[in-house]
MDTraj code that builds the backbone (N, CA, C; nanometers):
import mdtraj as md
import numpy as np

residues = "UNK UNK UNK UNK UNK UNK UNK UNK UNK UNK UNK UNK UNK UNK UNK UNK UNK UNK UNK UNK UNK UNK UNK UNK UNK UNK UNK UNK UNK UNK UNK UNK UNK UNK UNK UNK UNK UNK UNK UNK UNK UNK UNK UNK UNK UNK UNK UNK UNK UNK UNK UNK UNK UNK UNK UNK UNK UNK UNK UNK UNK UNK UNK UNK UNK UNK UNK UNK UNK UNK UNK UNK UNK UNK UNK UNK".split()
xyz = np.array([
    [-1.4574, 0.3793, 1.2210],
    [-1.3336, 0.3223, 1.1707],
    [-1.3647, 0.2343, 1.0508],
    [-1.2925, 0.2840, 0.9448],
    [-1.3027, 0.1634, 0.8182],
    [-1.1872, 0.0839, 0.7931],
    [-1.1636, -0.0617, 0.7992],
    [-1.0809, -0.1699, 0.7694],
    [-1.0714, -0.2021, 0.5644],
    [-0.9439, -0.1447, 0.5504],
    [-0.9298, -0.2217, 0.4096],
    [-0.7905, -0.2974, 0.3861],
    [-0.7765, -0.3929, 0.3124],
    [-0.6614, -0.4605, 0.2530],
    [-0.5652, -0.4103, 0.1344],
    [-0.4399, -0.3466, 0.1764],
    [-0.3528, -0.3021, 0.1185],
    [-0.2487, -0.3933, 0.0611],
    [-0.1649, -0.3571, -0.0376],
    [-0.0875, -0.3815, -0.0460],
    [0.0691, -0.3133, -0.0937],
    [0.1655, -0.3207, 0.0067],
    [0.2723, -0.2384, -0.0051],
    [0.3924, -0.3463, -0.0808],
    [0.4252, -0.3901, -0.1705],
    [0.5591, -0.4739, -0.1950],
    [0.6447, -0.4187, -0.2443],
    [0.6768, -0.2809, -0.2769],
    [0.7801, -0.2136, -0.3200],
    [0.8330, -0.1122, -0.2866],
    [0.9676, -0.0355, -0.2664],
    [0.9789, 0.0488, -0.1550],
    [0.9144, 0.1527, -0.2271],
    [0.9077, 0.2056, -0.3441],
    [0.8227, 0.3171, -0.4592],
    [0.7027, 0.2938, -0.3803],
    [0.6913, 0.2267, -0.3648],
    [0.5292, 0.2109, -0.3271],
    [0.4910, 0.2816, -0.1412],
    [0.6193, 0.2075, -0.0859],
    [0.5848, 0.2400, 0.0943],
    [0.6203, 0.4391, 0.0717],
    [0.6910, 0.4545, -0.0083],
    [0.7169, 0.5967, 0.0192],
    [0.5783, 0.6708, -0.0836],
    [0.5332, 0.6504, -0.1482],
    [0.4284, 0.7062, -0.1933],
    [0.2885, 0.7033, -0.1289],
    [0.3581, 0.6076, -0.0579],
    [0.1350, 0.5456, 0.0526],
    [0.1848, 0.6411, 0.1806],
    [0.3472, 0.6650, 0.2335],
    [0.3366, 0.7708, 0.3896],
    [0.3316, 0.8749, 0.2786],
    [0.3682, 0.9484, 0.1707],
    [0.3303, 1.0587, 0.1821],
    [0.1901, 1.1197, 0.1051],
    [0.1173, 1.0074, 0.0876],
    [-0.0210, 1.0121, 0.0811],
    [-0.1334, 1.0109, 0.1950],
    [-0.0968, 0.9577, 0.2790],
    [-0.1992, 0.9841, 0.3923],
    [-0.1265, 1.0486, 0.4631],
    [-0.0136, 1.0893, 0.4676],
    [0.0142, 1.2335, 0.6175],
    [-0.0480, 1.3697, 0.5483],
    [-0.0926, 1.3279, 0.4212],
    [-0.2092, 1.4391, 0.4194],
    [-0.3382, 1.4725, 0.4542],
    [-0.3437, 1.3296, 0.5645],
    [-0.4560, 1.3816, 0.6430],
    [-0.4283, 1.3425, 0.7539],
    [-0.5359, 1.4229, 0.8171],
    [-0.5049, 1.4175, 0.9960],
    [-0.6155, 1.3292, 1.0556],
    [-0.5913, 1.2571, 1.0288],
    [-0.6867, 1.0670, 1.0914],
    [-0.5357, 1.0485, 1.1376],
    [-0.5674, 0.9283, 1.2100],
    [-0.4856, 0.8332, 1.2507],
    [-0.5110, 0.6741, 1.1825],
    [-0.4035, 0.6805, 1.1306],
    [-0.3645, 0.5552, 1.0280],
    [-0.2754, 0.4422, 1.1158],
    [-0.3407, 0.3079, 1.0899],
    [-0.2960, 0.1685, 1.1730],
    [-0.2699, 0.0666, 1.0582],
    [-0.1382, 0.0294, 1.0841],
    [-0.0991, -0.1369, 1.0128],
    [-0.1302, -0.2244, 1.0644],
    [-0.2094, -0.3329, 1.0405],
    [-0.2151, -0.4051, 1.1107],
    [-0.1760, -0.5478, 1.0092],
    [-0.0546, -0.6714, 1.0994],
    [-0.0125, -0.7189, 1.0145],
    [0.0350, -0.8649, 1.0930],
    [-0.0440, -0.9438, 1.1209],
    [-0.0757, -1.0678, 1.2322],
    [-0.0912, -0.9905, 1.3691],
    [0.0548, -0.9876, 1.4136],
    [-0.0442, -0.9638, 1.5882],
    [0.0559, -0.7975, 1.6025],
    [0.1391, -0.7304, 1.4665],
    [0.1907, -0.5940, 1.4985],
    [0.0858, -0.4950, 1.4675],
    [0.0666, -0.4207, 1.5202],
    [-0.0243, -0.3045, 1.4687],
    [0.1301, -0.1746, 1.4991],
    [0.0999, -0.1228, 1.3967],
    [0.1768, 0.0588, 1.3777],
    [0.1352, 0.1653, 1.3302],
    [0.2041, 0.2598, 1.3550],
    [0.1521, 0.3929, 1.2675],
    [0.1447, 0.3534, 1.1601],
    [0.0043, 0.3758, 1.0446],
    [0.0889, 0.3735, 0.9321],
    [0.1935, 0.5022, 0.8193],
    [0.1888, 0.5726, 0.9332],
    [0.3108, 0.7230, 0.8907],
    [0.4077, 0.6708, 0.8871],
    [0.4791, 0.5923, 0.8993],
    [0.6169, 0.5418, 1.0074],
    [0.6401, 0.4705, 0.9272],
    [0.7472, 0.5295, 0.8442],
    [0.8169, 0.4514, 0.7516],
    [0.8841, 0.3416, 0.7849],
    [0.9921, 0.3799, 0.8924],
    [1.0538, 0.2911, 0.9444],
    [0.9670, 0.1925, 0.9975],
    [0.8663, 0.1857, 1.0357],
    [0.7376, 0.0964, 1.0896],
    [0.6746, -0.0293, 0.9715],
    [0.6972, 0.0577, 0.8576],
    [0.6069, -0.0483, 0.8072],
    [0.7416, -0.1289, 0.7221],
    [0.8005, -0.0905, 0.7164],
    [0.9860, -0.1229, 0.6880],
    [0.9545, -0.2850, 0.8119],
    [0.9036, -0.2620, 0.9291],
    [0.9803, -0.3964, 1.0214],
    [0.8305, -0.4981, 0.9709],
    [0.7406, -0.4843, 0.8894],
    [0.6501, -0.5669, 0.8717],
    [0.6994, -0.6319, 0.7094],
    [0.6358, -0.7418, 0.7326],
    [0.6454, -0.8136, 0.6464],
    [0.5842, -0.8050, 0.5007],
    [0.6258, -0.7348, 0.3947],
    [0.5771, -0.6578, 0.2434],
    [0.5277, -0.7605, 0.1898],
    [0.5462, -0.9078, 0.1814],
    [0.5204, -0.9712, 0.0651],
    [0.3705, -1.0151, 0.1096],
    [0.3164, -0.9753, 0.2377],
    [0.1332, -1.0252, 0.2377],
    [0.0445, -0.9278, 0.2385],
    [-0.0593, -0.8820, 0.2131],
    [-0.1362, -0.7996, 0.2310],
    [-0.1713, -0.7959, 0.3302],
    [-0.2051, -0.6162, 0.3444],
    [-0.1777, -0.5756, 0.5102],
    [-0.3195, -0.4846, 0.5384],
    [-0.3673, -0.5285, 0.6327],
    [-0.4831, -0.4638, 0.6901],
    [-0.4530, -0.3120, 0.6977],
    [-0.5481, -0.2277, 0.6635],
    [-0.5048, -0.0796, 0.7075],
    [-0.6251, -0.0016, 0.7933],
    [-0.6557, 0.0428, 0.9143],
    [-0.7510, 0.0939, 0.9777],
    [-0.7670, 0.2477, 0.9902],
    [-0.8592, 0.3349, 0.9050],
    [-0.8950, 0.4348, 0.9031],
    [-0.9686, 0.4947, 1.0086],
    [-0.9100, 0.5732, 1.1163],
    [-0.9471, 0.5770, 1.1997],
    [-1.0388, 0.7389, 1.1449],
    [-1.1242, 0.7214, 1.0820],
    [-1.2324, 0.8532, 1.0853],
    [-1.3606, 0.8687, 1.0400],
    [-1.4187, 0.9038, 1.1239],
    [-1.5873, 0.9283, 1.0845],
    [-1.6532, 0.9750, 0.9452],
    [-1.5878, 1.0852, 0.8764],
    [-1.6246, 1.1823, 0.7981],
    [-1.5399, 1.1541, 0.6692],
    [-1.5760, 1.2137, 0.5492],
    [-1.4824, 1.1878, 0.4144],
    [-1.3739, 1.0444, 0.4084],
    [-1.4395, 0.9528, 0.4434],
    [-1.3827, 0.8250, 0.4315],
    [-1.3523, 0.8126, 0.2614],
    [-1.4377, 0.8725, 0.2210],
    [-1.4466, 0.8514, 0.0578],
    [-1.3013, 0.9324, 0.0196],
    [-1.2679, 1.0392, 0.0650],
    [-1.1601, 1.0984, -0.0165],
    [-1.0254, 0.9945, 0.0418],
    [-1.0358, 0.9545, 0.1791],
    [-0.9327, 0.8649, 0.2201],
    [-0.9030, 0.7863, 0.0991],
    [-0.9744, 0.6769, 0.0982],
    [-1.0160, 0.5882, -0.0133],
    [-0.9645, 0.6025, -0.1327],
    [-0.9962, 0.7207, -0.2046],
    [-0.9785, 0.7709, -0.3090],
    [-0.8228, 0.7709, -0.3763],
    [-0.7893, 0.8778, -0.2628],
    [-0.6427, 0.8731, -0.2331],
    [-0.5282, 0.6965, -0.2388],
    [-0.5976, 0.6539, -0.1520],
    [-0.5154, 0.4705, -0.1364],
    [-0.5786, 0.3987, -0.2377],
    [-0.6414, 0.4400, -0.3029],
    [-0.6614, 0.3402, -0.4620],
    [-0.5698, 0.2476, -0.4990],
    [-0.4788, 0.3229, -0.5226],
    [-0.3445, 0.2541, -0.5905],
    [-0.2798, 0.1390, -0.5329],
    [-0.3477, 0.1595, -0.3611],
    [-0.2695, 0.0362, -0.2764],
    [-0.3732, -0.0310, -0.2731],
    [-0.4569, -0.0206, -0.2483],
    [-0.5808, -0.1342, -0.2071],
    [-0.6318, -0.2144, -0.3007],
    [-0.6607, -0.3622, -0.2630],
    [-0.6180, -0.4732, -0.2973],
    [-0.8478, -0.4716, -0.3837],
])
top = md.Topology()
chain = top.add_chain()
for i, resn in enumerate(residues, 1):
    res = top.add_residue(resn, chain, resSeq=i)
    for name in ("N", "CA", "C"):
        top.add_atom(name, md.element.get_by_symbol(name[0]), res)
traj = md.Trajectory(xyz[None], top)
């Protein structure tokens, strides 16, 4: 599992980060004081709070690098 710091503050932004990682099949976690969610789940990251940077947990062994690659744009 790899831990990085995102940041989502615009809705352009939450709809471009779910349909960037439901292109892969890991399991993606918000984690954001004591909520953790899908991070697919629009409506999910909608009930967290946008204006702080938000932990994101990559749940996968292998090609972490293309994950990465991909969430550039969000990561802090």
């Amino acid at each position: 599992m790899k831990t990085v710091q995102i940041s989502l503050n615009s809705i352009d932004k939450v709809k471009s980060f779910v349909n960037d990682i439901t292109k892969f099949d890991y399991d993606f976690d918000l984690v954001s004081g004591r909520y953790v969610i899908d991070a697919k789940s629009i409506m999910g990251i909608f009930s967290l709070d946008l204006s702080k940077p938000i932990d994101l947990n990559i749940h996968a062994e292998d090609n972490v690098n293309d994950v990465l690659a991909a969430l550039a744009p969000y990561t802090l």
